[in-house]
VEXDREN-2710 file (C-alpha; in Angstrom, 1 decimal):
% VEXDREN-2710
k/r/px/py/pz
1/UNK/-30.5/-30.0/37.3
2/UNK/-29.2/-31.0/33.8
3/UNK/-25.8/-29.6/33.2
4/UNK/-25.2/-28.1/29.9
5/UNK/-23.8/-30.2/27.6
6/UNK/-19.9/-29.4/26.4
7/UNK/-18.9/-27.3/23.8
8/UNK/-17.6/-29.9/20.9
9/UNK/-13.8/-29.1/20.8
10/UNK/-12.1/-28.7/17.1
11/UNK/-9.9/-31.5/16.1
12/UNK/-6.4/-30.7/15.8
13/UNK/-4.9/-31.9/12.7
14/UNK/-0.9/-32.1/12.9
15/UNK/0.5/-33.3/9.7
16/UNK/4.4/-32.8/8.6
17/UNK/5.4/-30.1/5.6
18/UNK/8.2/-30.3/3.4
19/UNK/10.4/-26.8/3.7
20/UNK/9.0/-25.5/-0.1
21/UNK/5.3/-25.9/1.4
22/UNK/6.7/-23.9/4.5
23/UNK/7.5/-21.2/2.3
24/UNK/4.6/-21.1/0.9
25/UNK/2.4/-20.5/3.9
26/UNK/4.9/-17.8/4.9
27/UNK/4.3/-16.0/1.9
28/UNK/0.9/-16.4/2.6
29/UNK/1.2/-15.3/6.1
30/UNK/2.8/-12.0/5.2
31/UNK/0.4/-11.1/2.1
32/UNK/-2.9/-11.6/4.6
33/UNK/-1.0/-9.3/7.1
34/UNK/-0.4/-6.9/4.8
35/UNK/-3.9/-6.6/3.7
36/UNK/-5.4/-6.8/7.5
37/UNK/-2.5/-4.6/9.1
38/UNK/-2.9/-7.6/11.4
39/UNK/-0.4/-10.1/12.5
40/UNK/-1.5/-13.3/11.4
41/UNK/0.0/-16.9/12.3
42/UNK/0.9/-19.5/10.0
43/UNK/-1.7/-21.7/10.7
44/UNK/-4.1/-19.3/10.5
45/UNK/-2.7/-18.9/6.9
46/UNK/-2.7/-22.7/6.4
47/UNK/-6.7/-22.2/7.0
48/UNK/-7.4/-19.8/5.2
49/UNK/-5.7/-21.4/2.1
50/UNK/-7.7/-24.6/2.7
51/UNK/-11.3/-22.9/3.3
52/UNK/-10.4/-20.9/0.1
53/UNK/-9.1/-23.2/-2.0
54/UNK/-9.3/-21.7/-5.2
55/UNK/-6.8/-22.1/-8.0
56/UNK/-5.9/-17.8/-8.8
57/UNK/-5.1/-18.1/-5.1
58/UNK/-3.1/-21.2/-5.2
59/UNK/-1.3/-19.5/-8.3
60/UNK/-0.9/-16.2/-6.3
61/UNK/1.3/-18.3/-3.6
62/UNK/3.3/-20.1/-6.1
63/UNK/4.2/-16.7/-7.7
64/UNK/4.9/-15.2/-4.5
65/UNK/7.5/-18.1/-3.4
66/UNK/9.4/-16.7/-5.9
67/UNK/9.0/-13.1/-6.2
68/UNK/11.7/-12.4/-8.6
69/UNK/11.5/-14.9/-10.8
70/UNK/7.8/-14.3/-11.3
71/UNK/7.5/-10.2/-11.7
72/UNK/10.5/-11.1/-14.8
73/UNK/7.9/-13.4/-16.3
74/UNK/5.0/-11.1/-15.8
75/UNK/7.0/-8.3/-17.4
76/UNK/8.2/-10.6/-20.0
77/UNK/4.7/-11.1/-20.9
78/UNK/3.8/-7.5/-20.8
79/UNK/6.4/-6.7/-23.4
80/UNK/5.2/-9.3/-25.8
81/UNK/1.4/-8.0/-25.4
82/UNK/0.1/-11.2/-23.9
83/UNK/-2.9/-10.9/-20.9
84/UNK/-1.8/-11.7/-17.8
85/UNK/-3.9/-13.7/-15.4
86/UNK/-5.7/-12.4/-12.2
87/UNK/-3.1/-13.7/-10.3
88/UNK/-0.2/-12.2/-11.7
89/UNK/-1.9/-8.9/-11.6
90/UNK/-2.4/-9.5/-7.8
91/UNK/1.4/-9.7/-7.5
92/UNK/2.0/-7.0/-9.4
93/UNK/-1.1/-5.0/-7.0
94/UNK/1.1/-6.7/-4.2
95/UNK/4.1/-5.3/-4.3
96/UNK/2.4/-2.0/-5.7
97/UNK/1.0/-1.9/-2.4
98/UNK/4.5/-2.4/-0.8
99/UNK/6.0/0.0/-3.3
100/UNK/3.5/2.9/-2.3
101/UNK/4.3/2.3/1.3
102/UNK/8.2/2.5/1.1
103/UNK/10.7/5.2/1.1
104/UNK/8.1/7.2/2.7
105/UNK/9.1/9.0/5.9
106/UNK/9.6/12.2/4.0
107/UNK/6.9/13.7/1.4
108/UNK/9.9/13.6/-1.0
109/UNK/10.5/10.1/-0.6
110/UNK/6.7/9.2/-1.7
111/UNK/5.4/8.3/-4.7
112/UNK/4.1/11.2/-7.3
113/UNK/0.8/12.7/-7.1
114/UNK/0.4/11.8/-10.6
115/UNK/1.4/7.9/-10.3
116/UNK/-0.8/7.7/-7.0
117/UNK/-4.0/8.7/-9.2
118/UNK/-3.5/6.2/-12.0
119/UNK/-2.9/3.7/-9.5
120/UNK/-6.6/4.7/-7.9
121/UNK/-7.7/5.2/-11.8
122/UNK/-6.8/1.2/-12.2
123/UNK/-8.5/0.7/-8.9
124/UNK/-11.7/2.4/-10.5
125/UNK/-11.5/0.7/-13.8
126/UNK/-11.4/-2.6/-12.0
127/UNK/-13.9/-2.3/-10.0
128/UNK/-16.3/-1.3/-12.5
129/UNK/-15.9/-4.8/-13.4
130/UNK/-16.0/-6.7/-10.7
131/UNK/-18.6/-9.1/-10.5
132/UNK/-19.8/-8.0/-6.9
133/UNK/-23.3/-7.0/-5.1
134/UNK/-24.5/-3.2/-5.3
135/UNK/-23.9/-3.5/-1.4
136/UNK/-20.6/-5.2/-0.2
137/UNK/-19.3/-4.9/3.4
138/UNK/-15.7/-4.4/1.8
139/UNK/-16.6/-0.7/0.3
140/UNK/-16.3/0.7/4.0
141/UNK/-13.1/-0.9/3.9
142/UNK/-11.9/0.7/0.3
143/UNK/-13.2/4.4/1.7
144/UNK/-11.4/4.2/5.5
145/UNK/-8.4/4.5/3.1
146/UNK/-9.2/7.4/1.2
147/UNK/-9.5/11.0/3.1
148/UNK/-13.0/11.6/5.0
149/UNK/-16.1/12.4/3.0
150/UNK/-19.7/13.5/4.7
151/UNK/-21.5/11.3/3.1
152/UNK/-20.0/8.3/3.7
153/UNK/-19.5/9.4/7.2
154/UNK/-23.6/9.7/7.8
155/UNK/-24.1/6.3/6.5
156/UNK/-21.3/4.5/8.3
157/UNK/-21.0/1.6/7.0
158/UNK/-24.3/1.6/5.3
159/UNK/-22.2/2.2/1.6
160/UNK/-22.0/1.1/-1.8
161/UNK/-20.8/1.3/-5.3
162/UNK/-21.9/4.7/-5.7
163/UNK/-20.3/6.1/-3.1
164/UNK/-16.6/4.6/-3.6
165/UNK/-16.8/5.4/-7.3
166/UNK/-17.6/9.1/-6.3
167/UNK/-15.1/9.3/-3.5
168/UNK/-12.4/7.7/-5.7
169/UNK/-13.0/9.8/-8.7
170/UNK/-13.3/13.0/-6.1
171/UNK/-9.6/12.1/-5.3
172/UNK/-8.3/11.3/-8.2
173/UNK/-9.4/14.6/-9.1
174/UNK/-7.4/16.6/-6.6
175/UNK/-4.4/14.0/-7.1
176/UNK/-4.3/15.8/-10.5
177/UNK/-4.9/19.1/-9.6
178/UNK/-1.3/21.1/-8.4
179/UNK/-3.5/23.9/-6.7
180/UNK/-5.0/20.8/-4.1
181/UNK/-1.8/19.1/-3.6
182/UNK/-2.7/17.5/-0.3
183/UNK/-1.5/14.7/2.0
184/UNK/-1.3/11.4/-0.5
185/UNK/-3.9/8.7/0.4
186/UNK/-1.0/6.5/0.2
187/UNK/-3.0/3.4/1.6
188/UNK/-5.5/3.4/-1.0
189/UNK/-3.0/1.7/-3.3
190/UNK/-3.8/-1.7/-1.0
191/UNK/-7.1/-1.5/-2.4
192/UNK/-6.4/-2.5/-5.8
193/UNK/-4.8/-5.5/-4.3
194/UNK/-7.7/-6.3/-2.1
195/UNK/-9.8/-5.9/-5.2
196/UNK/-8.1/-8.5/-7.1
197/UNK/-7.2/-10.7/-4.6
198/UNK/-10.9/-10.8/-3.0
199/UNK/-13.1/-10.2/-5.5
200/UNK/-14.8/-12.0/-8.8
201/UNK/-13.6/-11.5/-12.0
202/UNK/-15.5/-13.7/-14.7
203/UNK/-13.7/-12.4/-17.8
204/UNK/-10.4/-12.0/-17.4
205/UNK/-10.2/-10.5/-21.7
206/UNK/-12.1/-7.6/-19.7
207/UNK/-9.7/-7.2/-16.5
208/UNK/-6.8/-7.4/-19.3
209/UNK/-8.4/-4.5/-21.4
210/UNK/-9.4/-2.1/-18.3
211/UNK/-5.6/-2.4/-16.8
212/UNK/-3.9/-2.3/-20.0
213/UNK/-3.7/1.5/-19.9
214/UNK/-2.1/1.8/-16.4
215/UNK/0.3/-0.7/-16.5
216/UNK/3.6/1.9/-17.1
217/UNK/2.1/3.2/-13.6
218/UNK/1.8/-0.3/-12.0
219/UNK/5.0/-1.3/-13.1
220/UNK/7.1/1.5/-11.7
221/UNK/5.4/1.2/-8.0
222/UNK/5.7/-2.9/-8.2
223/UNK/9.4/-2.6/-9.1
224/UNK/10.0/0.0/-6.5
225/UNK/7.8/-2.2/-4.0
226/UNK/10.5/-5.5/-5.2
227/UNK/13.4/-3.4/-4.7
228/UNK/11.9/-2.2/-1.1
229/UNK/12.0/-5.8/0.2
230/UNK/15.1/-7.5/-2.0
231/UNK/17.0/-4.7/-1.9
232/UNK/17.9/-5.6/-5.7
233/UNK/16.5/-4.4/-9.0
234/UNK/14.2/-6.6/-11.4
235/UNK/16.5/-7.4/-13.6
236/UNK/17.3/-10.6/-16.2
237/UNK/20.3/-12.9/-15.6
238/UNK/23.6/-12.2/-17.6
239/UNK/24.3/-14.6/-20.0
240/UNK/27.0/-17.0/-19.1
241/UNK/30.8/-16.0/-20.1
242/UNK/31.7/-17.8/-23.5
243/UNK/35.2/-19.1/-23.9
244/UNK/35.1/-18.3/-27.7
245/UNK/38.0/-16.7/-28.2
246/UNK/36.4/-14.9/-31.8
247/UNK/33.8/-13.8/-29.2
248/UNK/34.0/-9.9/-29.2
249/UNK/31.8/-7.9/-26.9
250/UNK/29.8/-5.5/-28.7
251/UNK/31.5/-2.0/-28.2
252/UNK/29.8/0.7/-25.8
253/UNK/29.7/4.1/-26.1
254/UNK/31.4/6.5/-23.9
255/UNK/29.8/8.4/-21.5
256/UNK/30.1/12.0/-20.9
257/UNK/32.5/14.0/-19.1
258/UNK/31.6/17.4/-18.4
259/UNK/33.3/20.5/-16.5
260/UNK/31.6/23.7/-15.5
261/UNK/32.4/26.1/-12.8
262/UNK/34.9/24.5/-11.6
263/UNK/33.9/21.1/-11.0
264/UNK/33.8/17.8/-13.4
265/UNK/31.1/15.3/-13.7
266/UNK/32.6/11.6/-14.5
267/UNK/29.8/9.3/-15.4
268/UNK/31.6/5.5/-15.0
269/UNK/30.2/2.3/-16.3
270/UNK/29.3/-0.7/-14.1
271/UNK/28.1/-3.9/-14.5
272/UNK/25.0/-4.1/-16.4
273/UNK/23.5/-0.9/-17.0
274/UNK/24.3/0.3/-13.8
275/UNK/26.8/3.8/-13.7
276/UNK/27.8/6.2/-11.5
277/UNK/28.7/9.8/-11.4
278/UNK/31.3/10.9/-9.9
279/UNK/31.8/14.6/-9.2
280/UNK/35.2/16.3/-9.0
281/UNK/35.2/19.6/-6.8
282/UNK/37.6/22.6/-7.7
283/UNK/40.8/23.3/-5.3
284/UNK/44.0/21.6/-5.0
285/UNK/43.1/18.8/-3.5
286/UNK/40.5/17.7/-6.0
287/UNK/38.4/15.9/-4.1
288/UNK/35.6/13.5/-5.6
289/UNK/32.0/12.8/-4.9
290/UNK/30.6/9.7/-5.8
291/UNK/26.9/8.7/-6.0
292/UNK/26.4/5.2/-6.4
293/UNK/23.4/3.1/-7.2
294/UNK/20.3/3.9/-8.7
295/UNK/18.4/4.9/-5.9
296/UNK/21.3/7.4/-4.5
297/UNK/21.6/8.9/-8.3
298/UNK/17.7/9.2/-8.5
299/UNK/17.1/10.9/-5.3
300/UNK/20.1/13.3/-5.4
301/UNK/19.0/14.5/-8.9
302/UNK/15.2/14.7/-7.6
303/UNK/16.7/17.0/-4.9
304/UNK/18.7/19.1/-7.5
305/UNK/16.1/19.8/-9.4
306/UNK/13.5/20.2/-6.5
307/UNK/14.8/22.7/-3.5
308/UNK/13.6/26.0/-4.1
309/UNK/16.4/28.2/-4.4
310/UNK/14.7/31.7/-4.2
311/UNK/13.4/30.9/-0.6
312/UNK/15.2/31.5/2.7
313/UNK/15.6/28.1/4.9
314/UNK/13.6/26.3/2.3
315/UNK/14.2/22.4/3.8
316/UNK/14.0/19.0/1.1
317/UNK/14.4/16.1/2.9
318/UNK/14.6/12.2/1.6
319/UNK/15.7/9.0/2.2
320/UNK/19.2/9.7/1.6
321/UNK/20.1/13.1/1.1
322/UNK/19.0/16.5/3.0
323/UNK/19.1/20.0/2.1
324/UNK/18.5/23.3/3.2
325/UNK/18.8/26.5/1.9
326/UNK/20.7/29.4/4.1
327/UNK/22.4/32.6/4.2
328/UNK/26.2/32.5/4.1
329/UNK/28.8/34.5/6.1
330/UNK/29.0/37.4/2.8
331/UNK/25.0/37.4/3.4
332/UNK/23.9/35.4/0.3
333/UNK/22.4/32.7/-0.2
334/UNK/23.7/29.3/-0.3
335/UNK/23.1/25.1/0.1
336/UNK/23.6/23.5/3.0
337/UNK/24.1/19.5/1.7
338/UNK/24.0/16.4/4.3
339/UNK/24.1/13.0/3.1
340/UNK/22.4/10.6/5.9
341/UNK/24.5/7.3/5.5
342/UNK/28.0/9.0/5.8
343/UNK/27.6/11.9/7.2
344/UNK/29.0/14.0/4.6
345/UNK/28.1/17.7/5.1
346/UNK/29.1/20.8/2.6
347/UNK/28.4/24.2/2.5
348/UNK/27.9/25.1/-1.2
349/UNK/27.4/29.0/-2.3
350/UNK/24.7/29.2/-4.9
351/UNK/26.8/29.8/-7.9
352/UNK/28.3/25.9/-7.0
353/UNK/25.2/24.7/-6.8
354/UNK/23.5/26.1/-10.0
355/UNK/26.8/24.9/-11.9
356/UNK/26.4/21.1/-9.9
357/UNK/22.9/21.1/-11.3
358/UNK/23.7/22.5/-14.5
359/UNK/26.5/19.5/-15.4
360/UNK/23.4/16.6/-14.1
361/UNK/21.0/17.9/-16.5
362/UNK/23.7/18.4/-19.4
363/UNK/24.9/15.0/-18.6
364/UNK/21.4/13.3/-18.5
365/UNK/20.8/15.0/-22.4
366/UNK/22.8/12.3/-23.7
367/UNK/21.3/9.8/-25.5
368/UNK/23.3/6.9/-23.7
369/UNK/23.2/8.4/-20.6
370/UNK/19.2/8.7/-21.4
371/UNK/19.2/5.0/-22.7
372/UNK/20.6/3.7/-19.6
373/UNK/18.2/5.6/-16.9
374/UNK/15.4/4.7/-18.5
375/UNK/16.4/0.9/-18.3
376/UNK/17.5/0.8/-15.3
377/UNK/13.9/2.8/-13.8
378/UNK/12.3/-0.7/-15.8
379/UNK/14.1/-2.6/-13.1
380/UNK/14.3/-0.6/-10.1
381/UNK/10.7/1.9/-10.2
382/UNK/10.1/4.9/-9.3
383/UNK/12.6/6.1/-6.5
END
């Protein structure tokens, strides 16, 4: 009896790699995860790099060693007007992806209806593009992230163009639509990066022109996506301090101070553009209120401007701030306020409220004030 003969066994290549090319293949590592929701190893990364081999993916981990750096340059370039290659609009599909996905355990804390669909509207343009078969085995993939459609479900995974294109417009659609507000497909954003990291794009004038038009969108999801994992906001390097004693700092104008009901509203200049209000209750102990940071300021005015007032027990919830509506001992209605990293808790009667939210949206009608916001949402996203 002959025995069968033995399976060849893989050679085993172990090589030394400086600590930069380590980096590297961690960065890898975590990008392939992200897109397979698997955990992958590094060597299986190292593989997968080598069997690819193709320069916009060589590019893609060079930009992703150094994530800061790179999304300044790409934004740089944006500014100017000038096309961006495919792989710098994978890392900007990257951390769009990680944006999307962040700051997400509450419906508040989630990205806007309206962002989510020109995210999927860039996804669409794209892909119209894409030099790809009429039948690919990645358009299941692209649809098991969007909601269920009948269609797709009799033919399994017997799809192709047709039917993504339908069941992405379908959902940009309702996206748009405030009578079908429903659960956000929040996954679907990994498909743009999918798209440009997997597929074929042989005229990268066209990808430029199609993506163009969503870029505001892309930006603000990438930049919240940068600030998810850095924990600091996209933003250039101060120039160094001169010693030039002529050297006068160009003078800044105030910001406002504003008093209503009781209570003041100190807006206070930081570093950069960076300020924070500071709110000044009535009584004789005049206690303060600060809210620092960009994220803190951005939620908290999202959540003045966003709890219904009119209804009983009517709950907003984010990542750092909670609120309810309730009835007060006098049987009207009031705010019940909790901040989640402190612990601070007051009970507000409406009239407080109302005059709280009155002296953010007076304060935010100031040019400066205005000037400010809007630079700093260029460097942190949307939070």
């Amino acid at each position: 009896m002959v025995e069968n003969a033995a399976t060849p066994q893989q050679p085993v290549i172990s090589i030394r790699i400086s600590d930069a090319l380590r980096l590297r293949l961690e960065t890898l590592r975590k990008i392939i995860s992200l897109k397979s929701g698997q955990t992958v190893s590094t060597s299986e990364a190292a593989k997968q790099l080598l069997e690819s081999a193709r320069d916009d993916r060589l590019e893609l981990v060079n930009l992703l060693s150094e994530p800061t750096d790179s999304l300044l340059r790409i934004r740089g370039k944006a500014d100017s007007g000038l096309p961006l290659s495919q792989a710098e609009w994978t890392v900007v599909a990257h951390y769009c992806a990680v944006g999307a996905e962040s700051f997400m355990n509450t419906a508040q804390g989630q990205i806007s209806y309206e962002t989510l669909a020109e995210i999927l509207e860039a996804f669409l343009a794209a892909y119209g593009i894409a030099r790809r078969p009429k039948k690919s085995p990645v358009d299941f993939v692209y649809l098991m992230s969007l909601p269920g459609d009948k269609q797709v479900e009799a033919k399994a995974e017997d799809v192709g163009t047709d039917d993504v294109r339908r069941v992405v417009t379908r959902n940009i659609q309702m996206l748009r639509n405030p009578a079908q507000k429903r659960r956000k497909p929040i996954l679907a954003v990994r498909n743009l990066y999918r798209l440009l990291d997997e597929e074929k794009f042989t005229n990268i004038e066209k990808l430029n022109e199609v993506l163009w038009p969503h870029w505001s969108a892309l930006w603000r999801v990438c930049a919240r996506g940068h600030y998810s994992l850095h924990r600091k906001p996209l933003r250039e390097k101060a120039p160094a301090e001169t010693n030039d004693e002529d050297f006068e700092l160009a003078i800044q104008p105030a910001l406002p101070s504003l008093e209503e009901g009781g209570y003041r509203l100190d807006l206070v200049r930081e570093e950069g553009n960076e300020f924070s209000p500071r709110l000044q209750f009535p009584g004789t102990l005049t206690p303060r209120y600060p809210v620092v940071g960009y994220p803190r300021i951005a939620e908290f005015r999202r959540l003045l401007e966003e709890l219904d007032l009119e209804r009983d027990l009517c709950q907003w919830q984010g990542y750092y701030f909670y609120a309810h509506t309730e009835i007060l001992e006098n049987n009207e209605r009031g705010v019940f306020f909790f901040a989640r990293e402190n612990g601070i808790t007051f009970g507000f009667p409406m009239e407080h409220w109302q005059s709280i939210r009155n002296l953010f949206r007076r304060a935010w009608q100031a040019p400066e004030v205005r000037r400010l916001w809007d630079a700093l949402a260029r460097e942190y996203g949307e939070l």
